[in-house]
C-alpha positions as CSV (number, residue, x, y, z in Angstrom):
1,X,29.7,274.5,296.7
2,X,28.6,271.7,299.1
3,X,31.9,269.9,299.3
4,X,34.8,268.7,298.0
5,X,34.0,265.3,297.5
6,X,36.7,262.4,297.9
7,X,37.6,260.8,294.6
8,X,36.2,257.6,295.4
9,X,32.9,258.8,296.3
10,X,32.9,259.5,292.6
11,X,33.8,255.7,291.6
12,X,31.8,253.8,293.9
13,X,28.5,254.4,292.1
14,X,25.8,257.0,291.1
15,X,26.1,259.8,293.4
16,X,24.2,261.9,291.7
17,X,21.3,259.4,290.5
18,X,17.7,261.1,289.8
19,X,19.4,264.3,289.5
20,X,20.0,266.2,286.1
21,X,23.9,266.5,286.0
22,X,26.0,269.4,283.8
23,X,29.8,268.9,283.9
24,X,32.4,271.1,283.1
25,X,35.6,269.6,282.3
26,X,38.9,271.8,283.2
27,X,42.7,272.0,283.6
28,X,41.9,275.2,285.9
29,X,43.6,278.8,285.9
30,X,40.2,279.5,285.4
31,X,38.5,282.5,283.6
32,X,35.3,283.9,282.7
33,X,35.3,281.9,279.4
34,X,35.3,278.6,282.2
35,X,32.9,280.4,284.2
36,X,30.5,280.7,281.6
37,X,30.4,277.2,281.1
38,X,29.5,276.6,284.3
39,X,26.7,279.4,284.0
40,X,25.0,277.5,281.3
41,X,25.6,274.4,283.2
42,X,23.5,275.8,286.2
43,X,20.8,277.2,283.9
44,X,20.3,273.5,282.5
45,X,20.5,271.3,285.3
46,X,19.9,270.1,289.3
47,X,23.5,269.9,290.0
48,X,26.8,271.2,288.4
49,X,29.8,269.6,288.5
50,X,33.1,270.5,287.5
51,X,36.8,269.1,287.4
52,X,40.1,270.6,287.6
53,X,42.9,268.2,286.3
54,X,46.2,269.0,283.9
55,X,46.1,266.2,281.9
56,X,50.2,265.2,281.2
57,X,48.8,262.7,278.6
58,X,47.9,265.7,276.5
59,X,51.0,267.8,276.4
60,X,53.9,266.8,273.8
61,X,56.4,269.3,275.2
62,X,57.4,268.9,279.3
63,X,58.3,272.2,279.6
64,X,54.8,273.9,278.3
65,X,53.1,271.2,281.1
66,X,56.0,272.4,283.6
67,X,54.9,276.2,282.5
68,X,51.1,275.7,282.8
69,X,49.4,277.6,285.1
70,X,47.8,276.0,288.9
71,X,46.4,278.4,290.8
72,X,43.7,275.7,292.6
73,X,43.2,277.9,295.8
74,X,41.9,280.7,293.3
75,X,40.1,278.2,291.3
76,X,38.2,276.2,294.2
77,X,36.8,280.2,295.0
78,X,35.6,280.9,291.7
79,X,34.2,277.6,291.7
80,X,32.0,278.6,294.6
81,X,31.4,281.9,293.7
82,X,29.6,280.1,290.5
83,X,27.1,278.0,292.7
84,X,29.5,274.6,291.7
85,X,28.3,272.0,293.6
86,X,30.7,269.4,293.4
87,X,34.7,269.4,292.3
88,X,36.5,266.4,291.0
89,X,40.3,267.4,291.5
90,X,42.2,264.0,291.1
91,X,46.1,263.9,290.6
92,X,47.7,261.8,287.9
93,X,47.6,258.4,289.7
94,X,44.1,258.6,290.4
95,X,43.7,258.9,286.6
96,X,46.1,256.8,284.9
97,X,46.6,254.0,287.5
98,X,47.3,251.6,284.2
99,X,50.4,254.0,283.7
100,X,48.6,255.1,280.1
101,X,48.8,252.1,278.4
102,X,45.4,251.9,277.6
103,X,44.6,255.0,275.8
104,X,41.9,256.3,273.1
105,X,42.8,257.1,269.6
106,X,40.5,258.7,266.7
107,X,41.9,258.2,262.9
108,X,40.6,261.1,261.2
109,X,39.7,264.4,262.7
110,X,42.2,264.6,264.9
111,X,45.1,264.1,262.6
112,X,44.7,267.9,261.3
113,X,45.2,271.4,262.7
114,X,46.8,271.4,266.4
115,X,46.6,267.0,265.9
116,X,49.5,267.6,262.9
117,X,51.5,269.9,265.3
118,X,51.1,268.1,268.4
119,X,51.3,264.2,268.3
120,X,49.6,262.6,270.4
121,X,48.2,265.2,272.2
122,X,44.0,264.4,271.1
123,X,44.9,260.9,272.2
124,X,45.3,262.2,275.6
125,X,42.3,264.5,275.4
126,X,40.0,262.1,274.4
127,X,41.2,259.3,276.8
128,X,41.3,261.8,279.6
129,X,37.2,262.9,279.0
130,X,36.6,259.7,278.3
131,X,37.2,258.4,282.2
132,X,36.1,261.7,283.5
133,X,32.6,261.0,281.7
134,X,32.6,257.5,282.6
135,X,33.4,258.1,286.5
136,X,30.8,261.6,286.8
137,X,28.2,260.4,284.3
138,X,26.5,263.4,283.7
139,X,23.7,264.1,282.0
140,X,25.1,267.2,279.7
141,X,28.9,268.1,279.5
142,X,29.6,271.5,278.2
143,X,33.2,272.7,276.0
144,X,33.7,275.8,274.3
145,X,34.3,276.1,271.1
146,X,37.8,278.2,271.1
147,X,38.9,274.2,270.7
148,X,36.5,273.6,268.5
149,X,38.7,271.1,266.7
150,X,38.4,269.5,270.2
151,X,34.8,269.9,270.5
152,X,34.0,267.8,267.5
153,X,36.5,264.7,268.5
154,X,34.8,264.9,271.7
155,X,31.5,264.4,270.4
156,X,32.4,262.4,268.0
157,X,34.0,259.9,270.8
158,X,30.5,260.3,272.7
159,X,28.4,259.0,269.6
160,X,30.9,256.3,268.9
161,X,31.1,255.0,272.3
162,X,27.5,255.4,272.9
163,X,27.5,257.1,275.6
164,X,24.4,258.9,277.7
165,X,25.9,262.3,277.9
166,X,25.3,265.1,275.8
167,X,28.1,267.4,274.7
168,X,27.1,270.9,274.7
169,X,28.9,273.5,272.8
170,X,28.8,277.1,274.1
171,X,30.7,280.5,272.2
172,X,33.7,281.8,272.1
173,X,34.1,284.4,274.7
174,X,36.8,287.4,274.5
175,X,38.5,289.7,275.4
176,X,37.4,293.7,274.9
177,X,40.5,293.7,272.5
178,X,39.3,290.4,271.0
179,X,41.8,288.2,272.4
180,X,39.9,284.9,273.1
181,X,39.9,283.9,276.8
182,X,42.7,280.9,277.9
183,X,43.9,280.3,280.9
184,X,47.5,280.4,278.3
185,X,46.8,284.0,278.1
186,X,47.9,284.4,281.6
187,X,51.7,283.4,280.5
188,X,52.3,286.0,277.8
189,X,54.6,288.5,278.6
190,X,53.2,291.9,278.5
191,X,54.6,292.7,274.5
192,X,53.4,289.7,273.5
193,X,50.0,290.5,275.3
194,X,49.5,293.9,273.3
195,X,50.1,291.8,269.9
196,X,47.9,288.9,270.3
197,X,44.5,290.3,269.6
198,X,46.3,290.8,265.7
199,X,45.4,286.7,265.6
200,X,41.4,287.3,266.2
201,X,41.7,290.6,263.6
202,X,43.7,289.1,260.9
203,X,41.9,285.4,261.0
204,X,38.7,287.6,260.3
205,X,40.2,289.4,257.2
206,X,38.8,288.0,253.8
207,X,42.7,287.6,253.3
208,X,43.5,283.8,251.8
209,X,44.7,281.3,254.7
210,X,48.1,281.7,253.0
211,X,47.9,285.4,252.9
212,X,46.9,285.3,256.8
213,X,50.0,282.9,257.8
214,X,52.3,285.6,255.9
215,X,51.0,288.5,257.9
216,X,51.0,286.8,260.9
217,X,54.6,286.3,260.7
218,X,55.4,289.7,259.6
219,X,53.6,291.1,262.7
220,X,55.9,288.3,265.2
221,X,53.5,285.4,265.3
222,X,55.1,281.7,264.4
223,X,52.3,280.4,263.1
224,X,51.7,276.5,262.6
225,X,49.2,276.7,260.5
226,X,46.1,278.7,258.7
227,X,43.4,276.3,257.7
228,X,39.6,276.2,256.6
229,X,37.5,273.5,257.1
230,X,34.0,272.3,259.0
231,X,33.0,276.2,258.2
232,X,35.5,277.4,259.7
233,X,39.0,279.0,259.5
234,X,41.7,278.0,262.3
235,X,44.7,279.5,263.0
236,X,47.6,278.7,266.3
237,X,50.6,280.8,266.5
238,X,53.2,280.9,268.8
239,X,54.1,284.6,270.8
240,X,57.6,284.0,272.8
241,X,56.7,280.2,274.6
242,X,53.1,281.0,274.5
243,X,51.3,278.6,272.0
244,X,47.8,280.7,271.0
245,X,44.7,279.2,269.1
246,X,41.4,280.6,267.4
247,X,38.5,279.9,264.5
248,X,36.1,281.9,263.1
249,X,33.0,280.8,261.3
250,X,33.3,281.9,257.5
C-alpha cells in the first residue's frame, strides 16, 4: 500500500487521473471472499483502491450495527498484503455531513427479498456507493454476488445516474463446508456455525421455495424468506442474532 491517504485528498479532485482505477467497496472484517475482489481488481487495473466504512444508514436494527464486527488494524494488513494501493476509511461525519437528509431511493427492485425485511436499508446502500463513487471515481468497481439483490440496485443506480464506472460482478466464494464467506460469519456462535452450511445445501435442493423455508425451520433457521426470481433462488435466515443470506442460480 503506498499510503493512507487523508480524506480530503480524495475530494479535492482527480488523484488518480490517467490511471485505470478498480475499487472495492467494504464495511471491513475482511475475508478472502473481499480479498478476491481486490485480486480481480489488481488483475484489471493501474491502481486499486479500496474502502472500509460501516454504513449506519444501512442497518435498521442498532444493536446488529453495535454487533458488527471492526477489526481495522487487521484489515489495513490484509489490505497490504493484497497490493491495495490506496484506503478510503472515513467516519460517519465525513460521509453524511447533511445528517442523511439527502438520500437515494430505488422503487422497484429493492422493495423485495432483504428490501421487504429491512426498510430502508437499500436506501442507505445505494446513497452510501453513490458518494463513495462520486468522491474515488474509479474506472471499474467490483461487488460479489452473495448480495446479488444488491449487485443489481447498484448497477442499476450506475446506469440511471449515468455514471463512468463500471460495476463488476465477481462469484460467490465459500467455505469448504459451503458456507458463503461474510464478515457475519465471524459472529455465529460455534452451534450455530456447524448448522449454517444446511442454508447453501437445502437452497440447492430441487425442493419448492416453500418446501425449503419449512426445512429450514425444522433444522433451527428463522427464515424471512425463500424466493426465486432474476434466475435465481434467495434465501436469509436468522441463526441465534446472526442474520445469514445466499442465491443460487437455478
Amino acid at each position: 500500500m503506498k499510503g493512507l491517504k487523508q480524506w480530503k485528498a480524495l475530494r479535492t479532485g482527480p488523484l488518480f487521473a490517467g490511471e485505470e482505477t478498480g475499487f472495492v467497496p467494504t464495511m471491513g472484517a475482511l475475508h478472502d471472499g473481499h480479498l478476491s475482489l481486490l485480486g480481480r481488481a489488481r488483475q484489471e487495473n493501474d491502481l486499486v483502491v479500496a474502502s472500509v466504512f460501516v454504513n449506519p444508514a444501512q442497518f435498521n436494527d442498532p444493536q446488529d450495527l453495535k454487533r458488527y464486527p471492526r477489526p481495522v488494524a487487521e484489515d489495513i494488513k490484509k489490505l497490504e498484503g493484497a497490493g491495495t494501493d490506496y484506503l478510503l476509511l472515513p467516519s460517519a461525519a465525513d460521509m453524511y455531513p447533511d445528517g442523511y437528509t439527502y438520500r437515494v431511493t430505488e422503487t422497484a427492485d429493492s422493495r423485495g427479498l432483504c428490501g421487504a425485511c429491512r426498510p430502508g436499508h437499500f436506501d442507505g446502500v445505494l446513497t452510501v456507493v453513490l458518494k463513495l463513487l462520486n468522491l474515488v471515481r474509479p474506472d471499474r468497481a467490483y461487488f460479489g454476488e452473495k448480495d446479488y439483490q444488491q449487485y443489481r440496485l447498484i448497477k442499476g443506480m450506475a446506469a440511471a445516474f449515468f455514471l463512468d464506472t463500471e460495476i463488476v460482478p465477481c462469484p460467490t466464494l465459500r467455505e469448504e463446508d459451503g458456507l458463503a464467506l461474510s464478515s457475519r460469519n465471524l459472529l455465529l456462535e460455534p452451534r450455530h456455525r456447524e448448522l449454517a452450511p444446511a442454508l447453501n445445501k437445502v437452497l440447492r435442493s430441487k425442493s419448492s421455495p416453500s418446501e425449503i423455508k419449512r426445512k429450514l425451520a425444522a433444522l433451527g433457521f428463522k427464515p424471512d424468506y425463500v424466493e426465486e426470481r432474476w434466475g435465481r433462488r434467495f434465501a436469509a435466515a436468522k441463526l441465534g442474532n446472526v442474520r445469514l443470506i445466499d442465491n443460487v442460480k437455478i
